[in-house]
N, C-alpha and C positions, 0 to 999 in steps of 0.2 A: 793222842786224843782224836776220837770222832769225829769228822764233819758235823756231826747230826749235836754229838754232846758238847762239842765247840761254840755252837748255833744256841744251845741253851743255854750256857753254862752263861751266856752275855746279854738274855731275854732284861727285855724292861719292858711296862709300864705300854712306850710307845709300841712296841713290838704289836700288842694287843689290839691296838686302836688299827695299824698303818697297815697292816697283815691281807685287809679282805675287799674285795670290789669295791671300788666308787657307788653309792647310790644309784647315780643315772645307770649303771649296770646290772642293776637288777629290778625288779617289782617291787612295790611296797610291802606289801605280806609275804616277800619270801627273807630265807634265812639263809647263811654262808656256814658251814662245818669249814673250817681250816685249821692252820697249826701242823702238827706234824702229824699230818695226814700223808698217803699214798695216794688218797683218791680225793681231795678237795673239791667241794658240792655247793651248789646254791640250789635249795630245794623251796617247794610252793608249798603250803597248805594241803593243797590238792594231791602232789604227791607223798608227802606223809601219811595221808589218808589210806592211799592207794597202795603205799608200796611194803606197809608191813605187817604186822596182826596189830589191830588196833584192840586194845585194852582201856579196861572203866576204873576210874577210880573216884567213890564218893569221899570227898572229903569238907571235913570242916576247919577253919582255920580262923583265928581272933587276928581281926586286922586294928592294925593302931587307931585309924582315923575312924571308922565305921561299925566295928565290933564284930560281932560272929558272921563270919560268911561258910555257907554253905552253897555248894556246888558238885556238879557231873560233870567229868574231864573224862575225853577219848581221843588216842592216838599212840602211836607206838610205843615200848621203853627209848628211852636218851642212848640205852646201850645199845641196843638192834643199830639203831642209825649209824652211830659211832663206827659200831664195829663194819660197820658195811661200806665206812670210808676207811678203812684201812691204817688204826692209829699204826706209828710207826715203835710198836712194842710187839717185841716176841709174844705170841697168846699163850703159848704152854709157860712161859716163867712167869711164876705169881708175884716175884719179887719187882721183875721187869716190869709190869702194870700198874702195882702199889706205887708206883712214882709219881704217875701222870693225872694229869688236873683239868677241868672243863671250865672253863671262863664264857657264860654265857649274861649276852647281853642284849636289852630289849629298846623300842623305839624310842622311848622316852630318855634312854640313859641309863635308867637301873640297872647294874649287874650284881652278879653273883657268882660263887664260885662253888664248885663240889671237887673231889676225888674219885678218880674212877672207882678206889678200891668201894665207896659207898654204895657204886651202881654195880659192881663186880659181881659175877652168881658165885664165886669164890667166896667174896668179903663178904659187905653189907648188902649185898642185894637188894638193895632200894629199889623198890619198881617207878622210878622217876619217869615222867611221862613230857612230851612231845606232844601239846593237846593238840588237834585240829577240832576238836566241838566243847563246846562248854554247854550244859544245859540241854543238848539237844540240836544246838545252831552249829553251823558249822563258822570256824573262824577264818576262812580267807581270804575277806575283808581286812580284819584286827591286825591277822598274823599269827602265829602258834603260840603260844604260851605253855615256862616250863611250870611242872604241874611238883611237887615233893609233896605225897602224901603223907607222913608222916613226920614234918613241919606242925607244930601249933599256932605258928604264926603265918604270916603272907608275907614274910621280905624276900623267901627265896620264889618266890609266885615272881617270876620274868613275864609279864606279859610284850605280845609284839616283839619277838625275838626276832633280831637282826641276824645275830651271829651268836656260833657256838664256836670258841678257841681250844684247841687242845692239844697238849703239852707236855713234857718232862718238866718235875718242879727243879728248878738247880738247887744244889745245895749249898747251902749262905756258908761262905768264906768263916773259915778259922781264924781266932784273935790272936 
């Protein structure tokens, strides 16, 4: 077995939380891409902004507590970034990709989880966004928030993302 699939095959839980810089190590509004990455990143608002093609997406979403929100999100795909840290997945095997998982999680605590294959231009091609503006305002105050337009609800809306974890899913032991 793998180093690497050794390293998954025993992921918990804490794995996710214990994985990425202390607070005092970075800025409030920035975010850590780690996991099994080559290139593990703590990036700003500012450079999200700056560093890829920033893309709109309007969307509307029925939130639980407030009802219909409507909003303008801009900032890169989730995949641009990703891939630019370097997941540690062969890119020409589609099988090799279909594995791996994005565990993103915001100031408040919220997380959520996607599939690559969802963000994949392979799979689902979801154009999941990386906001840096909501409205027109920029967020590097806030923090980035992930953006799923194609969500009817807001539970996958991460606002104030800390961290984005990315991973091989193991696969759950045989009975």
């Amino acid at each position: 077995m793998s180093d690497l699939a050794s390293r998954t095959a025993h992921l918990t839980t804490a794995d996710l939380t214990t994985a990425r810089p202390a607070a005092e190590d970075r800025a409030a509004a920035d975010l850590v891409l780690h996991g099994e990455l080559r290139r593990p990143t703590t990036l700003s608002v500012a450079r999200l902004r700056e560093g890829w093609e920033q893309r709109r997406a309007w969307v509307v979403f029925d939130c639980a507590t407030s009802g219909p929100r409507r909003h303008t999100f801009e900032g890169p795909l989730l995949r641009q970034v990703v891939l630019d840290a370097e997941p540690a997945f062969d890119p020409a095997r589609r099988k090799d990709r279909s594995r791996f998982l994005l565990a993103v999680r915001g100031g408040d605590g919220h997380h959520t989880v996607l599939s690559w294959a969802e963000i994949d231009a392979d799979f689902g091609d979801a154009p999941v966004l990386l906001a840096a503006a909501m409205d027109g305002r920029p967020l590097d105050a806030e923090g980035s928030q992930l953006v799923v337009p194609s969500d009817r609800c807001g539970a996958r809306y991460v606002s104030a993302i800390t961290s984005v974890w990315i991973g091989a899913a193991p696969y759950p032991p045989t009975a």
